[in-house]
Each structure stands twice: as C-alpha cells, then as structure tokens.
C-alpha positions as semicolon CSV with decimal commas, in nm:
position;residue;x (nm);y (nm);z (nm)
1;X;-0,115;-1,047;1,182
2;X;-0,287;-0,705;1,271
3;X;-0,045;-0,525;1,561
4;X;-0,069;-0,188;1,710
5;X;0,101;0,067;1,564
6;X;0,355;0,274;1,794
7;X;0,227;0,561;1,945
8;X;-0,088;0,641;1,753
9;X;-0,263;0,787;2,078
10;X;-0,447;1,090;1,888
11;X;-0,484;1,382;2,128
12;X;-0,667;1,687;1,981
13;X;-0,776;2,029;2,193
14;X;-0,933;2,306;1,979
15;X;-1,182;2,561;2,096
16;X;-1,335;2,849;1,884
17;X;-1,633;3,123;1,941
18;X;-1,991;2,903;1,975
19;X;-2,160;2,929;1,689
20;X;-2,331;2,566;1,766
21;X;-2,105;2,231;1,863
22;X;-2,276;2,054;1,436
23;X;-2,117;2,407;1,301
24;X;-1,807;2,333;1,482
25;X;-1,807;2,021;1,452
26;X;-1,790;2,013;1,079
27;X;-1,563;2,300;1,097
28;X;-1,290;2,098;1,259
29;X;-1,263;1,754;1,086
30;X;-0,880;1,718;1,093
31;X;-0,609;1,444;1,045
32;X;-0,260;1,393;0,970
33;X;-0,279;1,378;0,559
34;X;0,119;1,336;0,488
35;X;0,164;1,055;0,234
36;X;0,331;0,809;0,451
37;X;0,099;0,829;0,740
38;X;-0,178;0,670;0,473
39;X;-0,001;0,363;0,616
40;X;-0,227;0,343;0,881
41;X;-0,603;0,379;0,988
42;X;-0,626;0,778;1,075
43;X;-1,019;0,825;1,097
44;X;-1,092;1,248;1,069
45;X;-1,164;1,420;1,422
46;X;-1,494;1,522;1,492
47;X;-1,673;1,311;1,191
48;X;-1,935;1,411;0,994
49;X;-2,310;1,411;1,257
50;X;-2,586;1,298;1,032
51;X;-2,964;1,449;1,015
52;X;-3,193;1,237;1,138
53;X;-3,425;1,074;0,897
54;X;-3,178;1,032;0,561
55;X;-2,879;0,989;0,405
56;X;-2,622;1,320;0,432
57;X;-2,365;1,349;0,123
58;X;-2,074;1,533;0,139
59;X;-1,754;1,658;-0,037
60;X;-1,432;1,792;0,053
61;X;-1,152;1,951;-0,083
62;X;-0,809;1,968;0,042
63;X;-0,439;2,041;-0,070
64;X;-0,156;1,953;0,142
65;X;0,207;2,062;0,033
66;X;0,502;1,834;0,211
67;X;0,847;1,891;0,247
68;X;1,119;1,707;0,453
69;X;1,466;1,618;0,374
70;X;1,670;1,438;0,651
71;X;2,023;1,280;0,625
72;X;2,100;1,125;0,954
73;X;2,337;0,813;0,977
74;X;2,285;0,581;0,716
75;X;1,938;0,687;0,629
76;X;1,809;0,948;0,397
77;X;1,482;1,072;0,359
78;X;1,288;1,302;0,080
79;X;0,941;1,387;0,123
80;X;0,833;1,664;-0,121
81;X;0,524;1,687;-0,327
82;X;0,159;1,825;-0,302
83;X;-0,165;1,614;-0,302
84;X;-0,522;1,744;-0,404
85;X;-0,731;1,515;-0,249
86;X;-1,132;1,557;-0,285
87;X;-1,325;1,323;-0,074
88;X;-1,619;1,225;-0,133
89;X;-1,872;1,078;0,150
90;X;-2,191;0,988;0,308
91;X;-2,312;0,961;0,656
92;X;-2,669;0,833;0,773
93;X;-2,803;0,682;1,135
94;X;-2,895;0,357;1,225
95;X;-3,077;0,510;1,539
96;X;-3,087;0,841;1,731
97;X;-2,762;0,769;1,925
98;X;-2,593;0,602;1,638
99;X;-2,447;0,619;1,309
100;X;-2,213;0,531;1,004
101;X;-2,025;0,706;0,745
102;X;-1,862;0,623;0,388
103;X;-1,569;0,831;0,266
104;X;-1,406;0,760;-0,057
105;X;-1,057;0,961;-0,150
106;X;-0,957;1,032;-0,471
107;X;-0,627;1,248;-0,535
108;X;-0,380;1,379;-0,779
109;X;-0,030;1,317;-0,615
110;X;0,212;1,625;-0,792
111;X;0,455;1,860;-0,786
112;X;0,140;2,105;-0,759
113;X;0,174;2,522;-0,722
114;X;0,226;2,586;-0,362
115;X;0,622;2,611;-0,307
116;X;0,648;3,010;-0,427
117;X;0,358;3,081;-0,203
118;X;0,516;2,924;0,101
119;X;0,825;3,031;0,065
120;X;0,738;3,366;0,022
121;X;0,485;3,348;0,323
122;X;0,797;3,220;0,547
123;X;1,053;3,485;0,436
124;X;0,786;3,789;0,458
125;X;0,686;3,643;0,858
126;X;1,034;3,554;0,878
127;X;1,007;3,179;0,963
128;X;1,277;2,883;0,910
129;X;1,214;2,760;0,586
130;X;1,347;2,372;0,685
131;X;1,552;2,402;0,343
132;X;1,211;2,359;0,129
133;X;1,400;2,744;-0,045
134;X;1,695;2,501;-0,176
135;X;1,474;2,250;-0,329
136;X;1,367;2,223;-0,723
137;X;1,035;2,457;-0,717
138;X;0,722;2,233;-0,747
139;X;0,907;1,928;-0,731
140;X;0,749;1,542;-0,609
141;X;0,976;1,334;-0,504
142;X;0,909;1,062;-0,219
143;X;1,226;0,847;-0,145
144;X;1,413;0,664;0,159
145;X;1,717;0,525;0,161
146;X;1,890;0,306;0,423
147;X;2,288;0,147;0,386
148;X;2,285;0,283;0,027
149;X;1,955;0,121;-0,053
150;X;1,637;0,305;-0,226
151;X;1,355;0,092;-0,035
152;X;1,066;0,375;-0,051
153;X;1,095;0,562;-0,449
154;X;0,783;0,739;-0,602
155;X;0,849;1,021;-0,857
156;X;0,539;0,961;-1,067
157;X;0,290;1,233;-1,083
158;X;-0,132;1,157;-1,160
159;X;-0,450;1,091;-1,001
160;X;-0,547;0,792;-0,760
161;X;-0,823;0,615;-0,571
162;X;-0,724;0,592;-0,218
163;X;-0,836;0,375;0,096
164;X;-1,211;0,344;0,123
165;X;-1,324;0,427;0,485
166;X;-1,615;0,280;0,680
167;X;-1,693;0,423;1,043
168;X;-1,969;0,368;1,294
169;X;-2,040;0,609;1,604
170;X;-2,216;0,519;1,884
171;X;-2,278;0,838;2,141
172;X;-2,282;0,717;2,427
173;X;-2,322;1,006;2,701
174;X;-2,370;1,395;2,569
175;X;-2,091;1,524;2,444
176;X;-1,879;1,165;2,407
177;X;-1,888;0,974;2,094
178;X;-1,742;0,635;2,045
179;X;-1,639;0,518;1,747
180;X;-1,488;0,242;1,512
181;X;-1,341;0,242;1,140
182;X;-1,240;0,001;0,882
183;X;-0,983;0,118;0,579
184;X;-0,986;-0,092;0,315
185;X;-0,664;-0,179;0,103
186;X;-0,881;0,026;-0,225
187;X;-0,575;0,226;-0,264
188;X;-0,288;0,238;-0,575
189;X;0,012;0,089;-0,305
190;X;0,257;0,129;-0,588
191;X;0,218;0,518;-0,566
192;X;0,188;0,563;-0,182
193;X;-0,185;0,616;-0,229
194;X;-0,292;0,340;0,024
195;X;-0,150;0,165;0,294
196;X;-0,138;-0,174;0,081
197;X;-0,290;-0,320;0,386
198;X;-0,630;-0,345;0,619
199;X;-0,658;-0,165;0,916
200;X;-0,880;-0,050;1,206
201;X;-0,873;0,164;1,431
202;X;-1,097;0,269;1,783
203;X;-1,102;0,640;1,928
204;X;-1,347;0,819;2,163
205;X;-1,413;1,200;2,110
206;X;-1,590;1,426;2,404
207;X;-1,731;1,786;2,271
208;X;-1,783;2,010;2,566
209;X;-1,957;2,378;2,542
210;X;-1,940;2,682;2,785
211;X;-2,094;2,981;2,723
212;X;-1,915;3,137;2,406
213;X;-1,658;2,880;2,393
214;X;-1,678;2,529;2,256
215;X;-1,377;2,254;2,208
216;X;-1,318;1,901;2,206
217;X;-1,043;1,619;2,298
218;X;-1,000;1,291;2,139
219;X;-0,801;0,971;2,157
220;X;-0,822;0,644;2,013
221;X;-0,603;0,369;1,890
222;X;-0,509;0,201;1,536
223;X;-0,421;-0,188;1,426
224;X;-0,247;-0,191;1,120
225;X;-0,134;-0,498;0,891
226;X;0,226;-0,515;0,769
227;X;0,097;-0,334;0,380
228;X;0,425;-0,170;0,165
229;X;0,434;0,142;0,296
C-alpha cells in the first residue's frame, strides 16, 4: 500500500538579485540527488514555466559527488561514489494557469574525478573533511550493514535509465503554484538507480518579488510504495 514517507516536508528559502522571477526560476531548480533518496518522489523546486503556445525542451547536466561513512551500533553505512546525471525534459500548458512537464534521467553511477578537487578545496578553506581524505580516491561503493548483514551492496560502475517523472502545475493565485507528480518505477532497482517502486508526491511553491530581491518557499508531501531501496 502507498504510505507517507517520514518527514518529507520540503522547506526551501532562496533569494538572489531580480533579474526576472522565469530567470530565477530556472536558475534555482534544486533537489536532494543522493542515491538513496531516489527512493522516493522528490519533484525539483521551482519547475520548469512553459511559453505559452508550444512545447519547451530542455536538458540538464549535473554531477553530484557523495561521501558518508557511519559505524554506529550494529549498523554500518558507506555511501561514496559520483553520479553524472543528464536529464532530459519537456514542459508545455494545457491552459494559461496550467501546465505539465516530462523529465527523463539518465546517469552514469562511478567512482568519477571529483575526490582530489574536494579534498583539496576543504584543506585550502580549512573545512572538516568527514573522513572522505581516508577513503580510496575515486572510489563507488554503496553498502549497509545491520547485525553483520550486507542488506544494501552496489559496487558496479555504468550508465542507467532512472525514474521517469510526470508533473502537472496548476497556479492558482500570483506567485503560488500547486502542483502534483507521478515517478514511475523506469529505473535499474538493482543498481540504486530507481526507487523499485511508484510514488507521488503533492507540494505548493509561492515566488514573491520586492524591488531587487526575489525568493521563494515551498512545501509539499510524498507517498511512496515499499520498492528495494
């Protein structure tokens, strides 16, 4: 059965100089993209605001690097690896206060480039490092263990479809948009790629403006299936 997933309340505040709220808009599509939290229906912040009149495509790169090691009790937890994930999308309006949008992942799940470059970043700025220093340089490794049992193990490197995303926005008042999304189980489950499971989720975004300064809030929540993750 579909349940709600514990806290997934998504609060969001960023503000930058206006340069126009579509600019900033765009500018500030953001979401948790660790590998785990594909487990659940995350829709972006701030999606993508059509032109009226036809079908807007759009593509988007992004590299995350991840690394956590925690030994607490009887549980131990690795989380280290880099994903290139280029998404590709379209967005288009069913009327002039409403509209939908397609995204479609695809990502190569690694060991990737990154680790020199933050490490060196941390020591020159002088910031904890978290141990990510003592780990094996470019390494991808995604395990959890509980009692002496490896119930979460992915060490193989390549390139994935992930979950398929279809959203609808409705805005209702100016400057609040409500919206809906389905993710669909499209993903490779085996390699973390996907959640393994449907899900949904619900959220409400207001965009306010003020002379030089724009920023926006946001909070919504997600019902997840049980999937393998």
């Amino acid at each position: 059965p579909m349940r709600p997933t514990l806290p997934i309340a998504v609060l969001a505040l960023l503000s930058s100089l206006h340069t126009g709220s579509a600019v900033a808009a765009e500018f500030f599509q953001t979401r948790n993209e660790s590998l785990l939290s594909r487990a659940v229906s995350l829709p972006p912040l701030m999606p993508q605001t059509p032109v009226e009149g036809r079908i807007n495509p759009g593509l988007r790169l992004e590299i995350v690097s991840e690394y956590v090691a925690i030994s607490q009790g009887n549980e131990q937890i690795t989380l280290d690896g880099e994903i290139t994930k280029l998404t590709l999308s379209a967005a288009g309006r069913y009327s002039p206060r409403s509209h939908w949008a397609l995204r479609v992942p695809v990502m190569y799940q690694g060991g990737g480039f990154m680790d020199s470059i933050i490490n060196d970043w941390h020591d020159f700025w002088g910031l904890p490092e978290g141990g990510r220093d003592q780990a094996p340089k470019n390494q991808y490794l995604y395990q959890y263990e509980r009692d002496g049992e490896v119930l979460l193990s992915n060490t193989e490197s390549g390139a994935r479809l992930g979950d398929i995303e279809v959203s609808w926005h409705f805005e209702a008042t100016e400057g609040l948009t409500l919206s809906t999304q389905l993710q669909l189980p499209t993903g490779d489950t085996d390699r973390y790629a996907g959640g393994g499971t449907l899900g949904g989720s619900l959220w409400g975004t207001y965009a306010a403006e003020s002379g030089r300064w724009s920023g926006f809030g946001a909070a919504g929540v997600s019902f997840n299936g049980r999937g393998d993750i």
